[in-house]
C-alpha positions in Angstrom: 63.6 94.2 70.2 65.2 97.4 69.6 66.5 97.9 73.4 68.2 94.6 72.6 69.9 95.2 69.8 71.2 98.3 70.8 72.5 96.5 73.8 74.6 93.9 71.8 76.1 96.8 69.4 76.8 98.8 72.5 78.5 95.1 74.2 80.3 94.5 70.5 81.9 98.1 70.7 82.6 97.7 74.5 84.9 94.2 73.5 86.6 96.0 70.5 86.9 99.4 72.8 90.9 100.5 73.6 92.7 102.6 72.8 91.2 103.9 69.1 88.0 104.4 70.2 88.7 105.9 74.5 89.3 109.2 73.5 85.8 109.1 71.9 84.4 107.8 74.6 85.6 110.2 76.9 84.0 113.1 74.8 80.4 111.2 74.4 77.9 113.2 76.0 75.1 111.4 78.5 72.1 111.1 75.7 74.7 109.1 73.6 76.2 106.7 76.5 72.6 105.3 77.4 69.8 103.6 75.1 65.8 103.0 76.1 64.6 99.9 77.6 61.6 98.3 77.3 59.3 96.4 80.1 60.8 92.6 78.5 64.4 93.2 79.6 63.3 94.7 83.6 63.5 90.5 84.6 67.1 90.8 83.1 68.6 93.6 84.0 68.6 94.0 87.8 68.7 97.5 89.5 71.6 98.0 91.7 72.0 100.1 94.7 74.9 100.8 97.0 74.3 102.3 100.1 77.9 103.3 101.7 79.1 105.2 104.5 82.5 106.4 106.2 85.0 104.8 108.7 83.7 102.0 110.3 84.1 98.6 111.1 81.2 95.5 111.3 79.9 97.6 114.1 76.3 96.6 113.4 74.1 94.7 115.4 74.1 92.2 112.8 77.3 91.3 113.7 77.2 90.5 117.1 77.8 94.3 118.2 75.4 94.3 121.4 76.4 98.0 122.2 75.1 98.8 118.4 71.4 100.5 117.8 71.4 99.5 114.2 67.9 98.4 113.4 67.9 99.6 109.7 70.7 97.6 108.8 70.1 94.6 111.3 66.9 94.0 109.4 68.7 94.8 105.6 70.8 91.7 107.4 68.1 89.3 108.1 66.6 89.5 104.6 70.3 89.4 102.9 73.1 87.9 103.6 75.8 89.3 106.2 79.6 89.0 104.8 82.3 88.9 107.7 85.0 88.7 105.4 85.2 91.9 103.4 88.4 94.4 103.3 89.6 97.5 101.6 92.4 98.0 100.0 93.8 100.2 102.5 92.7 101.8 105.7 91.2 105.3 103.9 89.1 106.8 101.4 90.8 108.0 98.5 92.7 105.4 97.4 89.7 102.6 98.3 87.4 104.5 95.8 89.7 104.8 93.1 90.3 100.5 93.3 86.2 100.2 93.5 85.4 102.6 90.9 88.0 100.6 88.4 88.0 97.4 89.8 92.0 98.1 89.8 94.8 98.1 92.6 95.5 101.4 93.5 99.5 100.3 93.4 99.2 99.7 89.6 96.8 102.7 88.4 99.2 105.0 90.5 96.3 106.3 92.7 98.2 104.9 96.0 99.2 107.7 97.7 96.9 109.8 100.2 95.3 112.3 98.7 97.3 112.3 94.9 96.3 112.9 91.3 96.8 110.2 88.8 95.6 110.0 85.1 93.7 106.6 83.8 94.9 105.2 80.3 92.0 105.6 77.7 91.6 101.7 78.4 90.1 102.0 81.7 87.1 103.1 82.5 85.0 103.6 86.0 82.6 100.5 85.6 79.9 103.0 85.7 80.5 103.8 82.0 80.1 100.0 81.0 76.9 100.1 82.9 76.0 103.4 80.8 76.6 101.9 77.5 74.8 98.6 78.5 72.1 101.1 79.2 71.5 101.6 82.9 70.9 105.5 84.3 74.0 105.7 86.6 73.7 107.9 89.9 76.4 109.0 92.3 75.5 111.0 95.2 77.5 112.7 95.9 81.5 111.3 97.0 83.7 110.2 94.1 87.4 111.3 95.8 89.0 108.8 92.8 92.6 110.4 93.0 91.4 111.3 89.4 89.8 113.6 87.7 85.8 111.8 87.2 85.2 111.7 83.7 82.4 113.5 82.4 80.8 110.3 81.1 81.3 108.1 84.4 78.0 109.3 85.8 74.4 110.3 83.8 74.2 112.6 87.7 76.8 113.3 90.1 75.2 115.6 92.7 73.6 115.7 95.9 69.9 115.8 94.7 71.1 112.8 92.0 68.7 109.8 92.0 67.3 106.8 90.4 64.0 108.8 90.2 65.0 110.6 87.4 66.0 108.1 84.8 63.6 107.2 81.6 60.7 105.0 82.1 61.2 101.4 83.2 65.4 101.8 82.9 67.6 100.5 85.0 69.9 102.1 87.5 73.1 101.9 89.0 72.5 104.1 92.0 75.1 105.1 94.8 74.3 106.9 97.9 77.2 107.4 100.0 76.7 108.8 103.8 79.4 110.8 105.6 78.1 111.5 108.6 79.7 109.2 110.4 83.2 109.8 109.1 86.3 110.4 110.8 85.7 114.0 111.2 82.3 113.9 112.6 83.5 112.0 115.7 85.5 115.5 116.9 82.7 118.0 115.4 81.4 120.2 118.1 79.0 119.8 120.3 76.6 121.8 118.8 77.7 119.9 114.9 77.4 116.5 116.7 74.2 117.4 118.3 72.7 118.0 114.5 73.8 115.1 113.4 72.5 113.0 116.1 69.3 114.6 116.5 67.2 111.5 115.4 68.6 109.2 117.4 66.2 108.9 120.6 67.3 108.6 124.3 67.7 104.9 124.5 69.6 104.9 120.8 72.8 106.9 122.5 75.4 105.1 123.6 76.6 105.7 127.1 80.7 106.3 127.6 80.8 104.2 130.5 79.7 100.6 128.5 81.8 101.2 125.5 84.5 98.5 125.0 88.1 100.5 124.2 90.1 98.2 122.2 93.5 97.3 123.8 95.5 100.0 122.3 94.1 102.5 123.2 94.3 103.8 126.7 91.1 103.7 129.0 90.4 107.5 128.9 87.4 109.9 129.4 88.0 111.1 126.2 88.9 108.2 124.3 85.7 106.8 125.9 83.9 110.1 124.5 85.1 109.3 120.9 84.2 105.5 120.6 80.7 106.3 122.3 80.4 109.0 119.5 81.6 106.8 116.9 78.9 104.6 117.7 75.9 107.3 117.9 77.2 108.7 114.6 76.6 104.8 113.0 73.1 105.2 114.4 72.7 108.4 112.7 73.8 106.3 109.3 71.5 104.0 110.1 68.3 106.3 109.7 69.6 107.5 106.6 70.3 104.2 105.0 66.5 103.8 106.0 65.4 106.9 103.9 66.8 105.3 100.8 65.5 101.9 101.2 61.7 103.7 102.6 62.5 105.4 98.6 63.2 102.3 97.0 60.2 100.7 98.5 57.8 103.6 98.1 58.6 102.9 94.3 57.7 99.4 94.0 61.3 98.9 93.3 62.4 96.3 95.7 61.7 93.4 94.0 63.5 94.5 91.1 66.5 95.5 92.9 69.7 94.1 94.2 70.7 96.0 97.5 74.6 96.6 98.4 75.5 98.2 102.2 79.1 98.8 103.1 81.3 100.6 104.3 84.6 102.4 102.7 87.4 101.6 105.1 87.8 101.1 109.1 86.9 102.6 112.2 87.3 106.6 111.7 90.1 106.3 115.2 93.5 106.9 115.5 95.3 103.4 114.7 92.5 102.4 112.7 91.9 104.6 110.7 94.6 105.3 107.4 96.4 101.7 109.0 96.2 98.4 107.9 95.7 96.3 110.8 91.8 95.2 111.3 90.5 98.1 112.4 91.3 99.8 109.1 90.7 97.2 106.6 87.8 95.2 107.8 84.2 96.6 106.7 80.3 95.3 107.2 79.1 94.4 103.9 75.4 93.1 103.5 74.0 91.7 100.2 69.7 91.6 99.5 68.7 89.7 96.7 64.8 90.2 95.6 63.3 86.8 95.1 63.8 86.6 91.4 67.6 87.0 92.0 67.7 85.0 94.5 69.9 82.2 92.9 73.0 84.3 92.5 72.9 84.3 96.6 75.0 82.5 98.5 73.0 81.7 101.4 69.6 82.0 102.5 68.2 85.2 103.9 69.9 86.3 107.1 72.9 84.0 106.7 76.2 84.8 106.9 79.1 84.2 104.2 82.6 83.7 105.0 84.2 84.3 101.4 87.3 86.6 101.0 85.9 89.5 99.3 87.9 92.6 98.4 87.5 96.5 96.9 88.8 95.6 94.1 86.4 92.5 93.3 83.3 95.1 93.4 83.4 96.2 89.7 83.2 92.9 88.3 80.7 91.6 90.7 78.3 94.8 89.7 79.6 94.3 85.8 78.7 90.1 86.1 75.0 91.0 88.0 74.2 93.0 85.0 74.9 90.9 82.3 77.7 93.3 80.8 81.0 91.9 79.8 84.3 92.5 82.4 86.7 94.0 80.6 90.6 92.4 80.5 92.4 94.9 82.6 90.4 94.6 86.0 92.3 92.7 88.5 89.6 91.7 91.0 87.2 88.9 90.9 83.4 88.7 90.8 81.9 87.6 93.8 78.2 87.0 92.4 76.5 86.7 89.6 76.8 84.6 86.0 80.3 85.4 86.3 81.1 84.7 89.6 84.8 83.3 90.0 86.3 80.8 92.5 86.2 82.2 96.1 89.7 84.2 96.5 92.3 82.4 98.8 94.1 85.8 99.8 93.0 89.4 99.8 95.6 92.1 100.0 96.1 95.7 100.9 97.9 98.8 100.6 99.5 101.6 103.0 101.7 104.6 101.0 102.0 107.9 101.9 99.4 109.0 104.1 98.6 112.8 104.0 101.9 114.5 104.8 104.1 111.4 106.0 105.6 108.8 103.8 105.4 105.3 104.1 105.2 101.9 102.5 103.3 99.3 103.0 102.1 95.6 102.3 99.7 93.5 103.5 98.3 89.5 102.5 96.1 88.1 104.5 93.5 85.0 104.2 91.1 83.6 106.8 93.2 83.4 109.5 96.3 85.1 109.0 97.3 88.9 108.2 100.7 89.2 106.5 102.4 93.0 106.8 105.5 94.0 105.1 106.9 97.2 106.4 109.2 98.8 103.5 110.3 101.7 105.9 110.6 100.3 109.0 112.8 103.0 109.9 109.6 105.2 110.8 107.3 104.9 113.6 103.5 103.4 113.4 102.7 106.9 114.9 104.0 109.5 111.8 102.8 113.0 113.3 99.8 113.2 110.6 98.3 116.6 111.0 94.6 116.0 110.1 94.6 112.4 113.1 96.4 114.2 115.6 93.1 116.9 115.8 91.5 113.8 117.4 90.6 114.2 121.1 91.7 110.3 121.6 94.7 110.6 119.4 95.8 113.6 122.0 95.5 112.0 125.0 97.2 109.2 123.7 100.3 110.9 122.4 100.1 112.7 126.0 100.2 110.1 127.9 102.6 108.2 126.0 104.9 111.1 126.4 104.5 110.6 130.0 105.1 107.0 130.0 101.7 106.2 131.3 101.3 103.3 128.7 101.2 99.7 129.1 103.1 97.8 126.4 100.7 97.1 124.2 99.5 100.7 124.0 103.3 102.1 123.8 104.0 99.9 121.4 102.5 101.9 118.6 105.1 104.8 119.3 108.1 102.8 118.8 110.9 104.5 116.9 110.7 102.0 114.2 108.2 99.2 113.4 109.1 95.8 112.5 110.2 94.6 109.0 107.4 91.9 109.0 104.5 91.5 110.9 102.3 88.5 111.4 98.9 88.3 112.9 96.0 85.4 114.2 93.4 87.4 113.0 91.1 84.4 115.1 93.0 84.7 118.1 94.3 88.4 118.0 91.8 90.4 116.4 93.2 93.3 117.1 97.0 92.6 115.9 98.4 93.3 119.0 100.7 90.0 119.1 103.6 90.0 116.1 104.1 86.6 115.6 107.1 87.0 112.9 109.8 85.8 114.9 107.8 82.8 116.7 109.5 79.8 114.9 105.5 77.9 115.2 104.4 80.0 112.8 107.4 79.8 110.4 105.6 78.3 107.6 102.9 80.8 107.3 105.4 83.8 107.3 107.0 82.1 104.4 104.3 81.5 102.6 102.6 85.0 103.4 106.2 86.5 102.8 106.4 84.7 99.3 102.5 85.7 98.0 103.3 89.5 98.9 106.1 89.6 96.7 104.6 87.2 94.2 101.1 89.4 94.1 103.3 92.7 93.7 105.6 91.3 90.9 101.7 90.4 88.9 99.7 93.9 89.9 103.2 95.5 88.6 103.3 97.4 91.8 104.1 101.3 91.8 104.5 101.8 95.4 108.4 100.7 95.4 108.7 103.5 92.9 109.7 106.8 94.6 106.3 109.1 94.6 108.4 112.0 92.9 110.1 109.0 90.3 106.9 108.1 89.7 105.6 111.9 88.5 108.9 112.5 87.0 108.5 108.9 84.5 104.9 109.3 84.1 105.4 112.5 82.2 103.6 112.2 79.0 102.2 109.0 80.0 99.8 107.6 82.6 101.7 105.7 85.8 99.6 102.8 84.4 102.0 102.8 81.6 105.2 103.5 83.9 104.0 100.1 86.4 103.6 98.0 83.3 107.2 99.7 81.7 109.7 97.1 83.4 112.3 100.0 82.0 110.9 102.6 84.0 109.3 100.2 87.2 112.5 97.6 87.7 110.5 96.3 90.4 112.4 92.9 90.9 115.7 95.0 91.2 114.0 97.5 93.4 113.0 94.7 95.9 116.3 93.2 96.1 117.0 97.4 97.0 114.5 97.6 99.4 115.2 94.4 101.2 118.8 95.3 101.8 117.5 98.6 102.6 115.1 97.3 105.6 117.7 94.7 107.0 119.3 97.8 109.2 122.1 95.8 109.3 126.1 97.3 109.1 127.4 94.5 107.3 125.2 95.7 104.2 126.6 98.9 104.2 129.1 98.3 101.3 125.8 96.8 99.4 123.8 99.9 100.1 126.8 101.9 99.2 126.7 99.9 95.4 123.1 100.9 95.1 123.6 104.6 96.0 126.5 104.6 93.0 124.1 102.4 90.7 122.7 104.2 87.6 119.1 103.7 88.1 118.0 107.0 90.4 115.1 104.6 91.7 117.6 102.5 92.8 119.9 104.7 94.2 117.0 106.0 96.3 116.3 102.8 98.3 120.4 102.8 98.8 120.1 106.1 100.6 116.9 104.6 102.2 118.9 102.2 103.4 121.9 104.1 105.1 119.2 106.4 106.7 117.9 103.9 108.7 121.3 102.9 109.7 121.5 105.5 111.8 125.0 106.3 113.3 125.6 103.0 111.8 126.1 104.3 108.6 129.2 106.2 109.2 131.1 104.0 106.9 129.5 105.2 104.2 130.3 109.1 104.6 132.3 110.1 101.7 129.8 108.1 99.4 126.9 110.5 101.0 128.7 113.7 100.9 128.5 112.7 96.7 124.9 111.6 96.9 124.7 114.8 98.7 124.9 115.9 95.1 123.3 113.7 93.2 121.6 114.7 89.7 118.2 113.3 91.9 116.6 115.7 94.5 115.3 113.0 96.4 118.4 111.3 96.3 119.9 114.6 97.2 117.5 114.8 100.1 117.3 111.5 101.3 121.5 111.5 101.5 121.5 114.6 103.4 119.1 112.7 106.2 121.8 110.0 106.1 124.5 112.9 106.9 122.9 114.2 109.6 122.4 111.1 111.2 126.3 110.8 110.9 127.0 114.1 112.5 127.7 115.8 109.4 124.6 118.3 109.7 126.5 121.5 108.2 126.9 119.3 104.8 123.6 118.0 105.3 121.4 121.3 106.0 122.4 123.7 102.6 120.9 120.4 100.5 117.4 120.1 103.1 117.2 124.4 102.4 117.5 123.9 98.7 115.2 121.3 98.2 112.5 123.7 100.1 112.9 125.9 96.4 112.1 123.2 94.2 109.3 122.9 91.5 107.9 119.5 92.7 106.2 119.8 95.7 106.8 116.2 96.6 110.6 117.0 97.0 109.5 120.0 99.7 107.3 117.7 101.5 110.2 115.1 102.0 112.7 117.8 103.1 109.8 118.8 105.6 109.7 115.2 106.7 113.6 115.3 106.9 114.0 118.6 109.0 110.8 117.6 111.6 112.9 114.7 112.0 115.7 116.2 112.8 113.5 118.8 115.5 115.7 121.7 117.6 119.6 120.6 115.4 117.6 121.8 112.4 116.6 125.6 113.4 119.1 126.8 111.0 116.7 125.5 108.8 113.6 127.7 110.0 113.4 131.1 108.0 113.7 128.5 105.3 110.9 126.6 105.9 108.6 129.2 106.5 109.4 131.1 103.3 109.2 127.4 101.5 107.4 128.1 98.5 103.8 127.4 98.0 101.6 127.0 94.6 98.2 127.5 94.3 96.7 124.3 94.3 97.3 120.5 94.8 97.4 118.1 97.7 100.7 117.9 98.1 100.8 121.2 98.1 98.5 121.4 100.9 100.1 119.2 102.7 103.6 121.0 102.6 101.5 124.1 103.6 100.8 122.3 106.8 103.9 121.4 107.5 104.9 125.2 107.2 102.8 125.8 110.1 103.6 123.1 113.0 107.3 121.9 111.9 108.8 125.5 113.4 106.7 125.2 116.5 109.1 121.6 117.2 112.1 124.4 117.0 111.5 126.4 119.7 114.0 126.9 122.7 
């Protein structure tokens, strides 16, 4: 009787929680986030374990995969139930985590960008910590990568030796075990690294190069060959260590008691799946077990498949409604399961900002059949030099040969120039979004109506991600970016739209509009005017003398962004003293985007390179490591 009172004062305070009482909360220690339970609550409070791994797709046998050894999973499968429609928010980590840890979009806590730092309000909370004060022992082991800072009371044990097997007698756990050995990484690790990590696998468990099916973007290579066939030992390797947990979690009579997750934390660890938001990047296996005395909140039988939309940002309520604790107002997903469980979701949606060292926006609705993309700088290729993909033996060859013109059109076609404004894909009949049906007048209607939810779905989430990234830290000073999205002072996001979509028309008769937005008094604004005239190319000639003042513009970016514009005009000497300044400043944002600027230019810009590789570095921070890289490959483009 005790455990349950405590419970409801610990559900009361969670409901009157905010903003008075978060600052506390941050500070509690772990003895005073979590309560005793006795044997009576066990058939009400289920356990719940996730078992997650890195960069991959439904590549399970469970799925249909016949080149898969998955046996561990395949058999999770047939006693759960098999979900074919669950995506990430985006095609990489970092972000992903930070939308299932808070049940929020990425785009409106301001933890968008690949790899940033944002700060949460004292209003939200990882779900964990609602688990805690409902009294479940919470375990991560070991990845968090939130794009925040974890609080100290998210987890009772954060570590690589954390586990259920150390909470109090008879509690329940929140348990997470997260496996990287088959991540991105892993797939290029030497022979001797990959050796290790395959060493369980037997001789009939490796996958041989020569049956591997390459999808068709990817050029039919011995090496590309040699990474998929990798890829695919490397889930095998997952696969026994998924099996050590759930060997644990039997070997402690815990089964029955326990409510089994398995998924995986964004696509296929491959260049142009991988960090993209076409299939390959989005789409994940997810499998469900329910113990017989949860079996009601499943929705199928065991070894049944579920077709319901289910997103990253959906997990925290689903895990909050299984456990009886209360959702709290500011999550933006949906539970999927449960006493809670909401209305299957029509669309699921997904993100793409700056990825590592190259910029880029990025928008994506899609429901059971079609995928939606909105491309907010078209200007730039699919195939943004990105330092950390282009290590990839596959993503070598396929720059190589592209170089050499040795690809068909359908593997060329990822490095275009410039992408499409819109994209639209079959998902049933093009599953590997190959086929851009955006200008097919058939399909009209569902552009529209895709084209009208994106917008719609930003406009409600309060979307940062049409903010500038150094706007952004510049407005969230003294306050959280959660603040700045729902501030429509400092986020204008209708009037930055109405920017952008002038901006990504690349069309000469907007010049005189894109000129009015580069003079507007908004700096946000005049940042998607400049945008805008950049992607004009020579086209924007018209517009010189309003550069050559932007060139000066009270806005570094703006300042940076204009001098891009010049250069493309033929006015580099006006355009190079701005790129060399902005290599000084403070934020290292504004450095990384004159890097962008001067690799863009290549060989015209070697003025530039004493500069760059003097450009100043700070001790720490992504960003900052990510300008640091750029120091290091950007001359090499310069030389005679």
């Amino acid at each position: 009787m005790k455990a349950r009172t405590t419970f409801w004062i610990a559900a009361i305070c969670l409901l009157c929680g905010g903003a008075a009482t978060g600052q506390q909360t941050q500070a509690r220690s772990a003895s005073e986030a979590t309560v005793t339970w006795d044997a009576s609550e066990r058939t009400e409070r289920p356990n719940i374990l996730w078992v997650t791994c890195e960069d991959i797709c439904p590549n399970l046998g469970c799925y249909g995969d016949t080149y898969a050894r998955t046996p561990v999973l395949d058999r999770l499968a047939a006693q759960g139930v098999r979900y074919t429609h669950a995506f990430g928010i985006t095609g990489v980590c970092a972000p992903n985590r930070s939308c299932l840890i808070t049940g929020v979009y990425p785009s409106t806590l301001g933890s968008h960008n690949m790899r940033c730092t944002t700060r949460l309000p004292d209003s939200i909370k990882c779900f964990s910590e609602y688990l805690r004060r409902a009294g479940y022992y919470c375990t991560n082991n070991v990845k968090t990568d939130y794009n925040f800072a974890v609080p100290k009371t998210a987890w009772d044990e954060n570590s690589r030796k954390t586990h259920w097997r150390k909470r109090q007698s008879d509690q329940p756990f929140f348990s997470v075990f997260n496996f990287t050995v088959c991540h991105e990484g892993q797939i290029r690790q030497s022979d001797a690294g990959f050796a290790k990590n395959t060493a369980r696998l037997t001789p009939d468990q490796r996958h041989d190069p020569a049956g591997v099916a390459i999808p068709p973007f990817h050029p039919d290579t011995a090496e590309v060959r040699r990474d998929w066939a990798r890829y695919h030992d490397l889930i095998t390797a997952m696969d026994y260590q998924a099996g050590d947990v759930l060997r644990q979690l039997d070997e402690d009579g815990l089964a029955d008691d326990t409510i089994v997750f398995f998924f995986g934390d964004n696509g296929a660890g491959m260049p142009g799946c991988k960090k993209w938001v076409w299939e390959a990047g989005l789409h994940v296996p997810m499998i469900v077990r329910f113990p017989a005395k949860y079996r009601s909140w499943s929705p199928g039988q065991a070894g049944s498949a579920c077709d319901r939309l289910v997103s990253f940002v959906d997990f925290a309520p689903t895990v909050l409604s299984l456990a009886g604790v209360e959702i709290p107002p500011h999550v933006q997903g949906h539970a999927f399961l449960g006493p809670k469980a909401d209305e299957p979701r029509k669309f699921v949606y997904a993100i793409r900002d700056r990825m590592a060292e190259r910029f880029d926006t990025v928008r994506v609705v899609r429901d059971k059949q079609f995928q939606y993309v909105r491309n907010f700088q078209p200007h730039r290729s699919w195939s943004q030099f990105v330092s950390y993909t282009e290590e990839m033996p596959t993503m070598k060859v396929w720059r190589a040969q592209s170089e050499a013109g040795r690809l068909n059109a359908i593997q060329a076609r990822y490095f275009q120039p410039a992408k499409p404004v819109e994209e639209l894909y079959d998902t049933a009949d093009d599953p590997h979004h190959v086929h851009n049906l955006a200008d097919d007048p058939r399909f009209s209607e569902v552009l529209d109506r895709m084209r009208r939810e994106c917008r719609d779905w930003m406009l409600r989430t309060h979307d940062l991600g049409v903010l500038s990234e150094y706007e952004l830290e510049r407005r969230s000073a003294g306050r959280t970016p959660w603040d700045v999205a729902h501030d429509a002072q400092a986020n204008p996001l209708e009037r930055l739209l109405s920017a952008a979509d002038a901006a990504n028309r690349m069309a000469p008769a907007d010049v005189p509009a894109l000129v009015e937005f580069l003079r507007a008094g908004e700096s946000a604004v005049r940042f998607w005017g400049a945008i805008g005239l950049v992607a004009l190319g020579e086209r924007a000639r018209p517009a010189t003398e309003t550069l050559l003042a932007a060139a000066k513009d009270e806005s570094p970016e703006v300042r940076v962004i204009a001098a891009e514009a010049l250069a493309n005009v033929g006015r580099l000497k006006d355009a190079m003293p701005v790129l060399i300044a902005a290599l000084e400043h403070d934020s290292a944002v504004i450095r990384l985007r004159a890097l962008n600027v001067l690799d863009q230019l290549g060989p015209v810009a070697r003025p530039a390179l004493q500069a760059i590789q003097q450009a100043r570095l700070q001790a720490k921070g992504h960003v900052e490591d990510y300008v640091g890289r750029m120091v290091q490959y950007v001359p090499e483009k310069f030389s005679p």
